[in-house]
N, C-alpha and C positions, 0 to 999 in steps of 0.2 A: 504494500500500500504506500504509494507517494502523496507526500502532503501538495495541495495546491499553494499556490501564493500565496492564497488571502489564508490559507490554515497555520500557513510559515511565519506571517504577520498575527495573527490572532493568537497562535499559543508560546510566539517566541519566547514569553517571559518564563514559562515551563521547558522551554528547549534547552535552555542556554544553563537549564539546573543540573548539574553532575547526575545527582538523585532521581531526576525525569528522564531529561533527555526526549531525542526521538522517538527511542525504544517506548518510553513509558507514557508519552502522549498519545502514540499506536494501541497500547493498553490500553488510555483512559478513552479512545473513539473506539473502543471496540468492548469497551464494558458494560456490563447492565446493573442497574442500579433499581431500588424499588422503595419510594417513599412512604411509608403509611401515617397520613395527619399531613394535611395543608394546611395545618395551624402556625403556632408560635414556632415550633424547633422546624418542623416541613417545610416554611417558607426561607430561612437563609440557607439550609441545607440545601432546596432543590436550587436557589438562582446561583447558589456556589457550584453546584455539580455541573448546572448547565454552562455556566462560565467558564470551567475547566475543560468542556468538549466529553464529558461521560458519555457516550454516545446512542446509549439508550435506558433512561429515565419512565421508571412507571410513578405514577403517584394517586395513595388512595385516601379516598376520602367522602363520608356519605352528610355533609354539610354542607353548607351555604352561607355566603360575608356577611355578616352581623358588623354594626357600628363597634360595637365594643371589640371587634377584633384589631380593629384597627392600629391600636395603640401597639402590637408586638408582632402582627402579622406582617411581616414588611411587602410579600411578595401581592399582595390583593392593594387597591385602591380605593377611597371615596365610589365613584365610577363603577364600580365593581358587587356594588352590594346587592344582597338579594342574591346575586350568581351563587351559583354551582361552585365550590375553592377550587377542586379538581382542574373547571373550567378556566376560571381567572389565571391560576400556577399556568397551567398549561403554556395560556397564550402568552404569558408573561416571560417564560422559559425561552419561548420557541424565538423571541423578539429578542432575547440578549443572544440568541444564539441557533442559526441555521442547522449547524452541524447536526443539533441532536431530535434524535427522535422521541414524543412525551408521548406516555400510555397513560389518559385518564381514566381511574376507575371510582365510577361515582357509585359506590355500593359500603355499608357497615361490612365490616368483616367481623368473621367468625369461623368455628369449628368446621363449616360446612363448604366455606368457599375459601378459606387462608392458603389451604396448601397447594392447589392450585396456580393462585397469586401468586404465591412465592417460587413455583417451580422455576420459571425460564430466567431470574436473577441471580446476580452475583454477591449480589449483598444486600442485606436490609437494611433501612433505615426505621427503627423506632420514633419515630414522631408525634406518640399519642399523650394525650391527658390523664391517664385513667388504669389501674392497677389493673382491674379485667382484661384490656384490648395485651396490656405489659405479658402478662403473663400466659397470653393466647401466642403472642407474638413469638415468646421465648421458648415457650414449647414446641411450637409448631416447625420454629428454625433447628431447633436442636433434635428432632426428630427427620428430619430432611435436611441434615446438616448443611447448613444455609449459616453462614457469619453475618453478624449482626451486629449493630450499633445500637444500643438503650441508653434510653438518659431521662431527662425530667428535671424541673422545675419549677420553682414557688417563691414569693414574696420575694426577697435576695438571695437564695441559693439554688444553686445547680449542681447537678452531678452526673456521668456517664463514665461508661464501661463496654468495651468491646467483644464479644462473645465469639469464639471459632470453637464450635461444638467437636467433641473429641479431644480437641485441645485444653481450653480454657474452664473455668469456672461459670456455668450462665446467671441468668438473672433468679431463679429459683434457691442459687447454692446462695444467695445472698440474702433474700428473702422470705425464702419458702413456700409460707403459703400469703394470699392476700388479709390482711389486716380484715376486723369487722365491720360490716358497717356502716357506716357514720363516725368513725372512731378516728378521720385524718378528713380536715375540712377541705372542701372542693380547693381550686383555683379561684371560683368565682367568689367563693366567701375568705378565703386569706390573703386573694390577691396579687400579681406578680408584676414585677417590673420589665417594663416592655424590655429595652436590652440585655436583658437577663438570656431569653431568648436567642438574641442575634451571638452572645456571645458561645454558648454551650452549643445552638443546631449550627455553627460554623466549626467550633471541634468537632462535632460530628460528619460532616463533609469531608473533613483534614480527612478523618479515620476511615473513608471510604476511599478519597483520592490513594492515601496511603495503603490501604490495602491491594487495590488494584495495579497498584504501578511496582508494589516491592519496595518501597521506600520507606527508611525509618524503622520505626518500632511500634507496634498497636498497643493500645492500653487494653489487651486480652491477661486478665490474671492480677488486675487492677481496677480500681473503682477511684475517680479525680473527682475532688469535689469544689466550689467555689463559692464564698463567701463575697457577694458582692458591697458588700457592706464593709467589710475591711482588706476587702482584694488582698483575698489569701487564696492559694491553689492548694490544696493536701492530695497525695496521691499515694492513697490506700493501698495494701498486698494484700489480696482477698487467698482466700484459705484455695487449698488446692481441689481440682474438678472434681467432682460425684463424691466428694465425702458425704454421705449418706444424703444428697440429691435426691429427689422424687423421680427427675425426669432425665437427668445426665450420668446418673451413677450408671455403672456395669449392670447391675441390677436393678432396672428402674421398677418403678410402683404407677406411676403414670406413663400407661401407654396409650389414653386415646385424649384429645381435645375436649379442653373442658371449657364453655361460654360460662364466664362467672359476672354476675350482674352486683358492679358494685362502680360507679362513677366517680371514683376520685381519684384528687393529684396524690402523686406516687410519693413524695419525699417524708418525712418525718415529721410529725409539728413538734417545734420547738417550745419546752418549756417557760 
């Protein structure tokens, strides 16, 4: 595959990096990516990917632009409300960038259509709101060994972790099972700061770019967390994979998909 002029001009600034190079720009136009949430972490994740040249981007999402999104959705506009997010991203993607091909999918995922979703991908992106969608997502990739990106955010913190199933520790060896509940208040009742967002779903892009191209090192076997309040990074060493895990040990206990109905943000409340 020869790059044309305007691809030579458009990802020079990826060409010219030891750690890219041509080789890994041919990587990132020839890799498949899969967002799930054209929310807060979905929208700098996917205009990052498609600015990179990923060359084929799905993104799902069974919502529509509310004003209140505004404030952290960066990839939707005023213009855009009432729409479909899937549709807004889309167009919005395809307009920073020719090269790449978007797959909208405007459906809720679950038990019944995830693994599907995720088959013709090379990597997940976790982009959701909500312990349910977290731990459909984490199982689902770790049984169709599918590497993944989870993260999550609330008020000033953020946090993510890289998952390469067989490999790494997933989101379950961390958490196990989902909390009760009512027991960790939504987003919309504790509230987050919009670039809280821009900062953690662009690590999360790094971590896709990064895996595709071979470059660097993944936060697989690691959990980063980020204090936006006193701009602190900490970067946890999570215990090692399938110590007595539900779904990733040698022995798993969960082997089929479980839709769990509980809509909250994922991180801890704070004392």
């Amino acid at each position: 595959m020869a790059f044309t002029n305007e691809q030579l001009e458009r990802y020079s600034r990826h060409i010219i990096l030891k750690e890219i190079g041509a080789k890994g720009q041919k990587k990132l136009l020839n890799g498949k990516v899969l967002i799930i949430g054209a929310g807060g972490l979905g929208s700098p994740v996917a205009l990052y990917l498609a600015a990179a040249g990923v060359g084929t981007i799905g993104i799902a999402d069974a919502d529509v632009v509310d004003l209140s999104n505004l404030q952290r959705q960066v990839i939707h506009t005023t213009a855009d409300l009432g729409r479909k997010k899937v549709e807004s991203a889309a167009e919005t993607m395809r307009a920073i960038n020719p090269d790449v091909t978007v797959n909208p999918y405007y459906q809720f995922i679950n038990s019944s259509n995830i693994m599907e979703l995720i088959k013709d991908y090379d990597f997940i992106i976790d982009g959701t709101d909500n312990f349910a969608a977290k731990f459909l997502i984490n199982d689902a990739c770790v049984m169709a060994k599918k590497p993944l990106s989870h993260a999550g955010i609330v008020r000033f913190a953020g946090q993510l972790t890289t998952v390469i199933p067989g490999v790494s520790p997933c989101y379950r060896c961390i958490f196990k099972n989902p909390p009760p509940k009512d027991a960790i208040p939504t987003c919309k009742e504790a509230g987050v700061i919009g670039a809280m967002a821009g900062v953690i779903g662009t690590l999360q892009a790094l971590e896709a770019i990064k895996f595709l191209t071979g470059a660097g090192e993944l936060l697989s076997g690691s959990l980063l967390t980020f204090d936006g309040l006193e701009m602190a990074f900490h970067k946890i060493k999570l215990p090692p994979r399938g110590a007595g895990c539900a779904v990733c040990s040698d022995n798993p206990t969960i082997t089929k998909l479980i839709d769990y109905d509980q809509p909250v943000c994922e991180l801890k409340k704070k004392d």
